[in-house]
C-alpha positions as CSV (number, residue, x, y, z in Angstrom):
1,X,45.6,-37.7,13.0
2,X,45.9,-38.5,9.3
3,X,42.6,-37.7,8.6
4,X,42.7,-34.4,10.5
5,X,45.7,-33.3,8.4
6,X,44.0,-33.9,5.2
7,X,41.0,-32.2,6.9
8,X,43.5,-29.1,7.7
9,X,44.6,-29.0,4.3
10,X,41.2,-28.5,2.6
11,X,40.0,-26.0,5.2
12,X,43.1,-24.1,4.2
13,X,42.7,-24.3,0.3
14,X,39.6,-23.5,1.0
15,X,40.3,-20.6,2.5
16,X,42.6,-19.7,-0.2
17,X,40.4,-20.2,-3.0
18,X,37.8,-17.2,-1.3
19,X,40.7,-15.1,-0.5
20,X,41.8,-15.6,-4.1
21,X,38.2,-14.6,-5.4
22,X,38.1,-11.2,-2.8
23,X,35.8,-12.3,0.1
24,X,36.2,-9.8,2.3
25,X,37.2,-10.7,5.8
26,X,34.3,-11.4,8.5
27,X,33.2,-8.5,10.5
28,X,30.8,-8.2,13.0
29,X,28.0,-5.5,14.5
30,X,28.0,-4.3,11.3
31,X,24.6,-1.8,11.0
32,X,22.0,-3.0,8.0
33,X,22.8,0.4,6.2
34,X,26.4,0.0,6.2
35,X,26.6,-3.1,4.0
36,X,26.6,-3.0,0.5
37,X,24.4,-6.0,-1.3
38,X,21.9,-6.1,-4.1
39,X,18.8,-8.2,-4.0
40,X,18.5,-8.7,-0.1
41,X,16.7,-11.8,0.8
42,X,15.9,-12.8,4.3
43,X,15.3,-16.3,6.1
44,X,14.5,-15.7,9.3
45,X,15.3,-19.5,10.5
46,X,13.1,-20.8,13.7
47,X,15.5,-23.5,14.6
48,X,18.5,-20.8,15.2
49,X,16.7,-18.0,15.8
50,X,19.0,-16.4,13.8
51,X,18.0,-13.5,10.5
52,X,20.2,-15.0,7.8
53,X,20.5,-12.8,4.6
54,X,22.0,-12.9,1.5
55,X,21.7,-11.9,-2.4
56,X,24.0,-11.1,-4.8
57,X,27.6,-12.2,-4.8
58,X,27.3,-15.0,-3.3
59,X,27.3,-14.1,0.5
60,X,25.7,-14.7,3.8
61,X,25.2,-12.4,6.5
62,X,23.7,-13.2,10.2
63,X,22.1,-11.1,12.7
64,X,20.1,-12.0,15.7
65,X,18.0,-8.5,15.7
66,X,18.1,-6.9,12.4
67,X,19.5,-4.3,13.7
68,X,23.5,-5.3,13.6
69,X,24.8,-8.1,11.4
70,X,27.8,-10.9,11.1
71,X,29.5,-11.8,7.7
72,X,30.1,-12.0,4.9
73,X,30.8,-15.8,4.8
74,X,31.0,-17.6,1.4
75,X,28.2,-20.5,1.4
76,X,27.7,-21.5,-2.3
77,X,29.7,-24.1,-3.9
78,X,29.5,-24.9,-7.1
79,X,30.8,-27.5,-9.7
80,X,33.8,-26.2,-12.0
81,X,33.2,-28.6,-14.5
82,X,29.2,-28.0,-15.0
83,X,27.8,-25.6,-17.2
84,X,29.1,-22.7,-14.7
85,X,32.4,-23.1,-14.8
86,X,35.1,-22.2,-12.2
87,X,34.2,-19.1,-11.1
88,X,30.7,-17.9,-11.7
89,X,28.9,-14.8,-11.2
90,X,26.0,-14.9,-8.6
91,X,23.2,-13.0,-8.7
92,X,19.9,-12.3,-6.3
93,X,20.5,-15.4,-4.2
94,X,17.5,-16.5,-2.1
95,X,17.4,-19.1,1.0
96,X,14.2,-21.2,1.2
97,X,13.4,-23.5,4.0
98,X,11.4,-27.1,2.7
99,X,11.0,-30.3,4.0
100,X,13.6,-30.0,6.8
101,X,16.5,-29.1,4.3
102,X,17.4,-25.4,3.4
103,X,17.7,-24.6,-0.6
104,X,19.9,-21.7,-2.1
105,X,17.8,-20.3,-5.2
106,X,20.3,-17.8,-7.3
107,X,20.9,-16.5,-10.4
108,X,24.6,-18.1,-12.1
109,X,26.4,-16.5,-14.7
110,X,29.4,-18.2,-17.1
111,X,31.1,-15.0,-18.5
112,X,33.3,-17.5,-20.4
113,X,30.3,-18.8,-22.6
114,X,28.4,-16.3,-25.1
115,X,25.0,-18.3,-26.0
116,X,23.6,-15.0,-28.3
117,X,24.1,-11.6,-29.5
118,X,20.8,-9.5,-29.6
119,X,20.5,-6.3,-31.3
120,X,24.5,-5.6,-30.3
121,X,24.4,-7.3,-26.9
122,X,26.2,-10.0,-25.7
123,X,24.5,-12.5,-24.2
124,X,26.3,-15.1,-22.0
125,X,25.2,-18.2,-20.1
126,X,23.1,-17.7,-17.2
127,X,20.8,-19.5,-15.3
128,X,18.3,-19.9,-12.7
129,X,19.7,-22.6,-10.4
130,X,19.0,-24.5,-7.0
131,X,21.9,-25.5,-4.7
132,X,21.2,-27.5,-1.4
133,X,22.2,-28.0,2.2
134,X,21.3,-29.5,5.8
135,X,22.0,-25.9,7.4
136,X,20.5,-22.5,6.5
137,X,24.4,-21.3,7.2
138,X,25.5,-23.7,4.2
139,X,27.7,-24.9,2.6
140,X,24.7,-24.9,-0.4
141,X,26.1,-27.5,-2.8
142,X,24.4,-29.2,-6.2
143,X,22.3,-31.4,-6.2
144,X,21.2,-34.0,-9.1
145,X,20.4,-32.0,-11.8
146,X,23.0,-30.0,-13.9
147,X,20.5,-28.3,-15.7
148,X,16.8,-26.5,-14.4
149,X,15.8,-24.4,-17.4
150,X,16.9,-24.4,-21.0
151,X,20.9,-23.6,-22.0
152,X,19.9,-21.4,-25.0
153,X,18.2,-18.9,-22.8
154,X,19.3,-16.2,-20.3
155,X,17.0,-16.9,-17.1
156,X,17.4,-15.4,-13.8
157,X,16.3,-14.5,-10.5
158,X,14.5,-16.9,-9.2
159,X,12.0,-18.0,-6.2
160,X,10.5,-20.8,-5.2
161,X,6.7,-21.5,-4.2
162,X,4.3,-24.7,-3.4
163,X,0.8,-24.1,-5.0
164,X,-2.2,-25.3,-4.1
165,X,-1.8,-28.4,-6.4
166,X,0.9,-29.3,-3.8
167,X,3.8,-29.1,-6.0
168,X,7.0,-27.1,-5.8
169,X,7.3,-24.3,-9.1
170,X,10.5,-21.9,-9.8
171,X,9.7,-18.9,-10.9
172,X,11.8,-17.1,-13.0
173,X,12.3,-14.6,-15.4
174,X,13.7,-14.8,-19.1
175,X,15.8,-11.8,-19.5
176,X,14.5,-8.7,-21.7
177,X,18.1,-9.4,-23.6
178,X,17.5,-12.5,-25.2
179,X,13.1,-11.3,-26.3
180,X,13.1,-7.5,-25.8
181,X,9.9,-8.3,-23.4
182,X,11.1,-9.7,-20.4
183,X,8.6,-12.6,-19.2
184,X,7.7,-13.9,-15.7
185,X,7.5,-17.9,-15.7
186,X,7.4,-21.1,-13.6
187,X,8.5,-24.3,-13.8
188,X,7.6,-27.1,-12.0
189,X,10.6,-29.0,-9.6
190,X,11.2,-32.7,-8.8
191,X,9.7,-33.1,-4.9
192,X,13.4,-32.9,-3.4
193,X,14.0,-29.7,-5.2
194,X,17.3,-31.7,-6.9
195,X,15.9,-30.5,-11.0
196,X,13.4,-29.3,-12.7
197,X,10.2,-31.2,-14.4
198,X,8.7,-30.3,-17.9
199,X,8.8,-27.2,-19.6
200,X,8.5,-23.5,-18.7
201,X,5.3,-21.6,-18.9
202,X,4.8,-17.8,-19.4
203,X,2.8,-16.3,-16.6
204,X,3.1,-12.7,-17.9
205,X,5.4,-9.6,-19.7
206,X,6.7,-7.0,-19.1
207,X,4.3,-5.3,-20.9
208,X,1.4,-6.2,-19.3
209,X,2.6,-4.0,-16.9
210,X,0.6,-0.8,-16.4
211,X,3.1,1.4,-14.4
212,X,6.9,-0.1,-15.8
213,X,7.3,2.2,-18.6
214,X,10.7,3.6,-20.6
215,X,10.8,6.1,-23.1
216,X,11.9,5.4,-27.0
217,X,14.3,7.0,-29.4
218,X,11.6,9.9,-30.0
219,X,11.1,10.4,-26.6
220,X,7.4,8.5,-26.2
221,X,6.4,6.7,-23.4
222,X,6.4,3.1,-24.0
223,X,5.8,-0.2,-21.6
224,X,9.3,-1.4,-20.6
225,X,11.4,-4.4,-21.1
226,X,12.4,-5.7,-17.9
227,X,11.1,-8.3,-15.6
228,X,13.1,-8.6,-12.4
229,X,12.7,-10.3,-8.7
230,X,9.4,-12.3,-8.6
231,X,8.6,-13.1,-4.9
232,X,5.5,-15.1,-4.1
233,X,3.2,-14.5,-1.1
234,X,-0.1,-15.1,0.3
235,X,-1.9,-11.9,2.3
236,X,-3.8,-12.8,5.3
237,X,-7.2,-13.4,3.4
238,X,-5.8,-15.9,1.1
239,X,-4.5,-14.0,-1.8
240,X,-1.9,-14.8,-3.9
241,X,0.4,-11.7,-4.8
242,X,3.7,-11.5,-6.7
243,X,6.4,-8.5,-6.1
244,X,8.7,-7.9,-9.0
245,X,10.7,-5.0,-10.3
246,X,11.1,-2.8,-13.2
247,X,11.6,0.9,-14.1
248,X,9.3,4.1,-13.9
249,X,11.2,5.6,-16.7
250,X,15.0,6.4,-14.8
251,X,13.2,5.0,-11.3
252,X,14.2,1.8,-10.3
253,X,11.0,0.5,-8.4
254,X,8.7,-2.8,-7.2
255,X,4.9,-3.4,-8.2
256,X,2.5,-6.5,-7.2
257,X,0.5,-8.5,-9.4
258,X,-2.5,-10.5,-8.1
259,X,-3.5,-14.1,-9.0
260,X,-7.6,-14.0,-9.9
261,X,-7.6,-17.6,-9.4
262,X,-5.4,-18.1,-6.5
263,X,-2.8,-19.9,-8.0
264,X,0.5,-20.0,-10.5
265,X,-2.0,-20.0,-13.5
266,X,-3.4,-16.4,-12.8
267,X,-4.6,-14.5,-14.5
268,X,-1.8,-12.0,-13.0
269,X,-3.2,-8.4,-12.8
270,X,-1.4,-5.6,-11.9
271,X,-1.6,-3.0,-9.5
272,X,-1.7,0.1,-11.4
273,X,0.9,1.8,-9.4
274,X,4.2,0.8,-7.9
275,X,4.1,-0.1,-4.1
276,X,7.8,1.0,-3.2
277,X,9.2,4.5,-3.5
278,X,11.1,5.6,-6.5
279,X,14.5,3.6,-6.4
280,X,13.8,0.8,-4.0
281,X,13.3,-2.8,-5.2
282,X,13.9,-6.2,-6.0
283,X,12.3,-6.8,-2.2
284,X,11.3,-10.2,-0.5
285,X,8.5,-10.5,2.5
286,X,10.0,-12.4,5.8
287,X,8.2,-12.4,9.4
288,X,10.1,-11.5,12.1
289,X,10.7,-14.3,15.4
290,X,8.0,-11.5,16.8
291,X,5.3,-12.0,13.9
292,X,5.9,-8.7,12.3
293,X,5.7,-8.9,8.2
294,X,8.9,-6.8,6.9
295,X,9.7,-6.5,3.2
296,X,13.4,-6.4,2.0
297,X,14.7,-4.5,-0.6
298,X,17.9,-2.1,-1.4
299,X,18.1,1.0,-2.2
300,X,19.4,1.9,-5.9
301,X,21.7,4.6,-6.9
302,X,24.6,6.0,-9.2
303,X,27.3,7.4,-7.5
304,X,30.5,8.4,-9.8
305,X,29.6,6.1,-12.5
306,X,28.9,3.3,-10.2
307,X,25.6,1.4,-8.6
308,X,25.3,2.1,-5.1
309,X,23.0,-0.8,-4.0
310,X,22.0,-1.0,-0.2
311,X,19.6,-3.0,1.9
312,X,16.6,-1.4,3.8
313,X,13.5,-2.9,5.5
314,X,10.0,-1.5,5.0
315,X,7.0,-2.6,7.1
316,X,4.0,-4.1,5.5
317,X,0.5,-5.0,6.3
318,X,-1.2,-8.0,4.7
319,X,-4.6,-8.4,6.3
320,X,-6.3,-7.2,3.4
321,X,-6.6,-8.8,-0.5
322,X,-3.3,-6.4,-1.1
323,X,-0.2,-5.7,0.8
324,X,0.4,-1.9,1.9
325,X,3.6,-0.8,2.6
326,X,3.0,1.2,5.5
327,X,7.2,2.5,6.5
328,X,10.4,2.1,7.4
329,X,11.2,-0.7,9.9
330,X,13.4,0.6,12.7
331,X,14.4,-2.8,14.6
């Protein structure tokens, strides 16, 4: 009985702590285009035969069809006295399946701790970081290391992938802020996932990019600065491909690179054109319980002086060397 109280009490500070925060109460039958979530990311979770999605801010959602949806529940929990501190931002969250455990890739964000200021912008603490659990519902909770990638640098979003060396890589992108030509990188992870192993390594720029272009103070054309979303996949034929996200100018949109070798090393070429349409990105690629490839990504927008960000499926065929995006998905 004792032991249930104290159980009680947690539960309930707990519960106090989210409503504290603003988690919105659960709801459920909730349609795909009526939630509001940047970065969408998909596990679609064999065991459960349940969709489980989430992304920014930190929350899950859970549908058994795509088509309606449960949530949002709180899953991550984080340290308050690591580098994060109490009450972190979260950013593109992913949920990865390995090894029989479920792993809970995000982007965290101490707005308390400035490491730079770049040409006027702040810059504060955020990291690419891995959180862990027995359950792809959570709770997601650290794990040995405190520290994946380097404290004096802004990192984020990013993804996991095993390559053909058999070893488990983040990849991640430095932010534009921090070098003015964002960079796509990997790292390599310890087996269980619990840190990281070595050093970074570059993969590409931004401005290797054919099609992400912004225009300067004269008004000319010039390759842009940001690196966003890397997602890793292999098409049908063995090809390795990488989605990521920039900007066509004011168009927020997704292109692929291609691996010539086959693996993390590259070299990466682009695709000379984006593969979404003009303000859809930062996507993900998830097969359905019925074997059909769907890619995930939300929608962008301003609306009154606000980012209007919400999550849409596309599908995609992969049986060639690239991925085509061939339409909407209506589950």
């Amino acid at each position: 009985m004792r032991l249930l109280f104290f159980a009680l009490i947690l539960i309930l500070n707990f519960s106090s702590v989210f409503a504290q925060r603003g988690v919105p109460e659960v709801r459920e039958d909730v349609p795909l285009d009526s939630i509001r979530l940047s970065d969408p990311a998909i596990l679609a979770d064999e065991e459960t035969q349940t969709y489980y999605m989430t992304g920014t801010g930190g929350l899950l959602w859970e549908s058994k069809d795509l088509r309606t949806w449960t949530g949002p529940f709180k899953v991550a929990e984080t340290d308050p006295e690591s580098w994060m501190g109490p009450d972190p931002m979260i950013w593109a969250a992913e949920l990865h399946q390995y090894q029989g455990k479920y792993y809970y890739f995000a982007t965290f964000t101490n707005r308390d701790v400035v490491i730079d200021t770049v040409k006027g912008n702040t810059i504060h603490r955020r990291a690419s970081h891995v959180l862990g659990s027995d359950k792809p519902d959570g709770p997601y909770l650290p794990m040995e290391d405190d520290i994946y990638l380097p404290p004096d640098l802004p990192t984020l979003d990013g993804t996991f992938w095993v390559d053909k060396d058999g070893k488990p890589y983040m990849i991640y992108c430095e932010e534009w802020l921090i070098n003015w030509n964002g960079t796509m990188e990997k790292i390599e992870l310890k087996p269980d996932l619990s840190g990281s192993v070595g050093e970074g390594e570059v993969l590409f720029r931004a401005s290797d990019s054919p099609w992400s272009r912004e225009l300067d103070e004269d008004g000319n054309s010039i390759p842009n600065k940001v690196t966003d979303g890397p997602w890793l996949f292999e098409t049908q034929t063995g090809k390795l491909g990488m989605l990521w996200t920039s900007w066509v100018h004011s168009d927020y949109v997704q292109g692929v690179a291609y691996s010539e070798s086959g693996t993390l090393e590259g070299p990466w070429v682009h695709q000379e054109e984006p593969i979404t349409p003009p303000n859809f990105g930062h996507g993900m690629l998830f097969r359905t319980f019925e074997g059909k490839l769907l890619m995930s990504v939300h929608s962008h927008k301003s609306e009154n002086g606000r980012y209007i960000r919400i999550p849409h499926l596309f599908e995609v065929d992969d049986s060639q060397d690239r991925i085509v995006v061939t339409g909407p998905y209506q589950p």
